[in-house]
N, C-alpha and C positions, 0 to 999 in steps of 0.2 A: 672498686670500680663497679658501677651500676650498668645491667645487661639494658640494651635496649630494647622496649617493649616489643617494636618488631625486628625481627634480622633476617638476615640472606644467608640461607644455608651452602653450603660446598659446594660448586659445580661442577660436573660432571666433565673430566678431561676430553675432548674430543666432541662434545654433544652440543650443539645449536638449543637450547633453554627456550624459551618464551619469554617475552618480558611481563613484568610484574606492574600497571599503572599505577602512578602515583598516586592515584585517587584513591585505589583498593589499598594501598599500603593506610594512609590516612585512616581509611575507613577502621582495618586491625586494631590501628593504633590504638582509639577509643571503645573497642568491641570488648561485652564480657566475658562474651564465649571466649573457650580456646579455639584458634582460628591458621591455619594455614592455608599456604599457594603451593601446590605442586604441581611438576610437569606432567605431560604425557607417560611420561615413561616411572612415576611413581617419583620422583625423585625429591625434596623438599627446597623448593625459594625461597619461602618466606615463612617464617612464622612469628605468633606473639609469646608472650612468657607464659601464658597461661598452658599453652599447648606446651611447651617446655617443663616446666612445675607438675604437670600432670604422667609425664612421661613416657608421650604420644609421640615424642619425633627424637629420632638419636643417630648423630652422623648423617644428616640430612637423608633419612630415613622415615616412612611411617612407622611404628615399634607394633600398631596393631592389627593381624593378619585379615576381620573383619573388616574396617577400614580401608584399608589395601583393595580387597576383593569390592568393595562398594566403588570406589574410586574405577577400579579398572572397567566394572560396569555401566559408570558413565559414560567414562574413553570411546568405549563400545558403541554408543549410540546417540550418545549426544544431551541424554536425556536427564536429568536435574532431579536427584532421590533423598529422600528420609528416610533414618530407620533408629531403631533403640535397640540397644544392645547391653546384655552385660559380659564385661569383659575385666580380664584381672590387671592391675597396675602395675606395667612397669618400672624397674629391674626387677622387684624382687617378688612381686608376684602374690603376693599376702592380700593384698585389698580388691575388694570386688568393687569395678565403679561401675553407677549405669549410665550412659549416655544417650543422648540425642543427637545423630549425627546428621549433620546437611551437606550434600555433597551438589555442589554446579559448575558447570563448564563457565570459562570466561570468554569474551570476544577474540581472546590472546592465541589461545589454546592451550591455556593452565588451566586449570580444574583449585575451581574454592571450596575447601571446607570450613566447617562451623561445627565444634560441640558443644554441647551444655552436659553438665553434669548435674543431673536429676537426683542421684542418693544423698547428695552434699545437703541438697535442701529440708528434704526428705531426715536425716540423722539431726542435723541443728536444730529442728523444729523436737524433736523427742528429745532429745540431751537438755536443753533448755527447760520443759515441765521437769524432769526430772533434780534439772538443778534447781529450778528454786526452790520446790520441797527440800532437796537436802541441805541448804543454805539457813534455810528459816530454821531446822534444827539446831542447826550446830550453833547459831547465831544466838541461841537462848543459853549455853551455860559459862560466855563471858558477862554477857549484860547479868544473867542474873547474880552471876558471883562480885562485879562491881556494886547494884544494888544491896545486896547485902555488908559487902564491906562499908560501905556507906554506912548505910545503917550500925553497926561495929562502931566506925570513927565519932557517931553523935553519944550513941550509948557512954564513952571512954573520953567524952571529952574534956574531963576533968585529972585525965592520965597523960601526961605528955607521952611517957615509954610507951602506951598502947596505942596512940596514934598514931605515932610515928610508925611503928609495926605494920599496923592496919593500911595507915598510907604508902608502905612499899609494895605491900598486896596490891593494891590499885595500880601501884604503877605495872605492875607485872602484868595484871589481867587486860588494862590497859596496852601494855604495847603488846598482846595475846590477839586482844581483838584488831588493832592496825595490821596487824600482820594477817590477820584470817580475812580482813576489809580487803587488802592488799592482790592477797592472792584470789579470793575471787573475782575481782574486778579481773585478772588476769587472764585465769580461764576461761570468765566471759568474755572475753573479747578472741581469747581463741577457737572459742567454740562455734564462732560467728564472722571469725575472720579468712580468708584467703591471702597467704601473706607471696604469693606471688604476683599480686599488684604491686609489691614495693620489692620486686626479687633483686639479688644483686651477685655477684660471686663473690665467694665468699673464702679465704683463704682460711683451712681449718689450722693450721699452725698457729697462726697469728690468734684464734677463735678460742684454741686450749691456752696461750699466754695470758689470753684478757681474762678466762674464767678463774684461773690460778690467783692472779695476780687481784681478783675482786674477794677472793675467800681466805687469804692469805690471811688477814690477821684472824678472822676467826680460828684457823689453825693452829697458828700460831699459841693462840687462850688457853687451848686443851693439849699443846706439847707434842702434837702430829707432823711429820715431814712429809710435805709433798713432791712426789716424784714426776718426772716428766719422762718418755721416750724422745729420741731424735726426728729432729722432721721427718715427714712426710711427704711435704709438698702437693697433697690432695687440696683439689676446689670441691665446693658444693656450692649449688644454687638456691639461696634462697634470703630471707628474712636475718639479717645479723643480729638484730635484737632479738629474737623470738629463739634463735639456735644458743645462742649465746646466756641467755634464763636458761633454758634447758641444763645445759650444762654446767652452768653454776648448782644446779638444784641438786642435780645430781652430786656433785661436788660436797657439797654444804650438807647433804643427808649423808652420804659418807663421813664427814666428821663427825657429825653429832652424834651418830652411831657408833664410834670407834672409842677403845679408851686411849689413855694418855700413852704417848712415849710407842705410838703404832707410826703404821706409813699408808698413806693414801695416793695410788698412783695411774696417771691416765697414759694411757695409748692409742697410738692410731696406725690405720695398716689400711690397704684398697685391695679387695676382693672382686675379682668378676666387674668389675665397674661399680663394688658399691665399695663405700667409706664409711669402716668401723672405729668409734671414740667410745672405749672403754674406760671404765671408772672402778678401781679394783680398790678394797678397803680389805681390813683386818679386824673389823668390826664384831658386833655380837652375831650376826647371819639371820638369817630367814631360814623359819621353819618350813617343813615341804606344805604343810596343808596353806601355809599362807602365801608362798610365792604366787599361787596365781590371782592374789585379790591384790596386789602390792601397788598397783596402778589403779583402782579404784579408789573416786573420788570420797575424802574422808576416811578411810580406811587406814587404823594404825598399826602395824606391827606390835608393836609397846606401847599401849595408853598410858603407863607412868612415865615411861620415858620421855613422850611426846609433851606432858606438862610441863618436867624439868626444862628441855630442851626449847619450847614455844613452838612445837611443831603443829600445822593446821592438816594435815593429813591432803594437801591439796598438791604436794612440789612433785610429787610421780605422775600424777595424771597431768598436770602442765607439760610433764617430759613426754608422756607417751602423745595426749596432742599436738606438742609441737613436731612431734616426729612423723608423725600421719599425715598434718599440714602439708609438710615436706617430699611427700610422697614414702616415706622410711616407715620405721620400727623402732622401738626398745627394747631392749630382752634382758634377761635378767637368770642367774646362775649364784646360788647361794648355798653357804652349808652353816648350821647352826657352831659358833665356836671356831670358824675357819676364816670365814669373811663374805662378801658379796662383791659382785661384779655386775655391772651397769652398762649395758652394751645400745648405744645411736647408732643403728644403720641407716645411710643416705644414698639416694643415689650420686655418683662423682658426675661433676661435670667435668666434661671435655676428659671422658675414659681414657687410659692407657691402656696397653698390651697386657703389658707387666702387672704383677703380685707382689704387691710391696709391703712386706710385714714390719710394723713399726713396734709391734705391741711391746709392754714393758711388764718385766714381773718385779715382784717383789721378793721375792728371792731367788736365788740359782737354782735351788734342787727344789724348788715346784716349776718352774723353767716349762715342761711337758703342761702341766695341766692347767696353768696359767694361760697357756692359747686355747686352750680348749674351753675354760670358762669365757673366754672374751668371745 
């Protein structure tokens, strides 16, 4: 079910609201900023996704206390303000965004705000120089190594056996390079997109069946079972295709990393209002000096591995932007010889009270440390 751009927050039992004109709603509707209506009394009308995705309004709430105190100082006096601010992202408090916030009274006596988020622009503008330098690197040792198998197949073409040889090389470096074509095109479009213009909620149950159920035969190739925990019945807001890659990558890197006749197992559990989908393998592990580059783009753990396998060193840093996109995180807990764990935290839409550990271990007597890496 797709959230509607803009919505009507809770109201307030007992309290007379302001209306909201039709016209101001329209207006949201097409606005880029994230954009809400609230009353006198702080309380949340209206808002769009954008303000939602960013995780400025929660339980028809402002979440940030700057904001809040700007608002009330219009209340105050009537008077129509800007300001910039930097402030941390909620729930989880990890990202510093900076905003521009506009705050104006309406005819009604609802008070409109308007942010823009100024680092967003500010980051994709750098990430971008930096990726196309690293793009044009990497981009030279498929082509050069098809150039030379080329070269190879004309040398031997009086050899059937060596062309044929030659020609499976091609095909390898070949679907080497579709796949490194593939995923860049991918992170460029994350690195440049906001995928709360197409937000939706998004049921993560149904989100780990589909990612299972797309890696399966790969698993299947190399003799790995994969494990599920029991629902959940956590939502999150956002991009189902974008969360959905995420967690296939992670998935699919868990395999390729593990040997035969392992278990690769995902769980999910809601924290404080946020939503953890861990990915726990049995794999070779990550070394300590390398866990913290393991989301850097291009960065291999195992370059021979990476050959065998057709890995483009691109499917963690996909995961950690699409996770950021989201307003969340990634994190990561690994021991060389033991396994890795791959931890998505989102924020839940429509929080519960409740603590609901879903997570799954892979064995009983690591049971204790198994929540602890997730």
């Amino acid at each position: 079910m797709t959230e509607p751009s803009t919505k009507p927050a809770a109201r307030t039992p007992g309290v007379v609201q302001p209306d909201v004109p039709d016209e101001v709603i329209r207006v949201l509707n097409v606005l880029p900023s994230a954009s809400m209506v609230v009353a006198p009394d702080g309380s949340v009308l209206r808002c769009n996704a954008r303000a939602t995705g960013l995780g400025l309004v929660s339980r028809s709430s402002v979440t940030i206390p700057d904001i809040r105190h700007l608002i009330e100082r219009v209340v105050e006096d009537g008077h129509a303000r800007e300001q910039e601010m930097r402030v941390r992202r909620p729930p989880l408090g990890r990202e510093l965004l900076e905003l521009r916030v506009r705050v104006a009274p309406l005819g009604t006596g609802a008070i409109l705000i308007l942010i823009d988020d100024l680092a967003e622009e500010r980051r994709v503008d750098v990430v971008r120089r930096d990726f196309v330098a690293n793009v044009s690197h990497e981009l030279k040792t498929p082509v050069g190594a098809l150039a030379l198998l080329a070269e190879a197949v004309l040398a031997a073409s009086d050899d059937p056996e060596q062309v044929r040889h030659f020609a499976e090389r091609m095909q390898v470096e070949a679907s080497r390079l579709s796949h490194l074509v593939q995923d860049v095109i991918d992170l460029s479009r994350l690195q440049g997109d906001d995928p709360m213009t197409r937000a939706e909620v998004v049921d993560v149950d149904e989100l780990v069946r589909r990612a299972i159920d797309e890696v399966r035969t790969l698993a299947g190739r190399q003799d790995i079972e994969l494990l599920t925990g029991d629902p959940c019945g956590a939502l999150v807001y956002g991009d189902e295709r974008q969360l959905l890659a995420a967690l296939r990558n992670l998935l699919a890197n868990a395999i390729s990393y593990s040997p035969s006749h392992t278990r690769v197992a995902v769980g999910t559990r809601q924290v404080d209002q946020v939503v953890e989908i861990a990915v726990k393998d049995q794999g070779i592990g990550i070394a300590p000096n390398d866990v913290d580059r393991v989301f850097e783009r291009f960065y291999r753990v195992d370059p021979a591995r990476s050959r065998v396998t057709g890995g483009t060193g691109l499917g963690l840093a996909i995961v950690k932007h699409v996770s950021q996109n989201h307003g969340g995180e990634c994190t990561v807990w690994s021991e060389p010889g033991v396994g890795s764990t791959f931890t998505i935290r989102l924020p839940e839409y429509q929080p519960s009270s409740s603590s609901v550990d879903r997570a799954i271990d892979l064995d009983a007597t690591d049971s204790a440390s198994g929540e602890d890496q997730a």
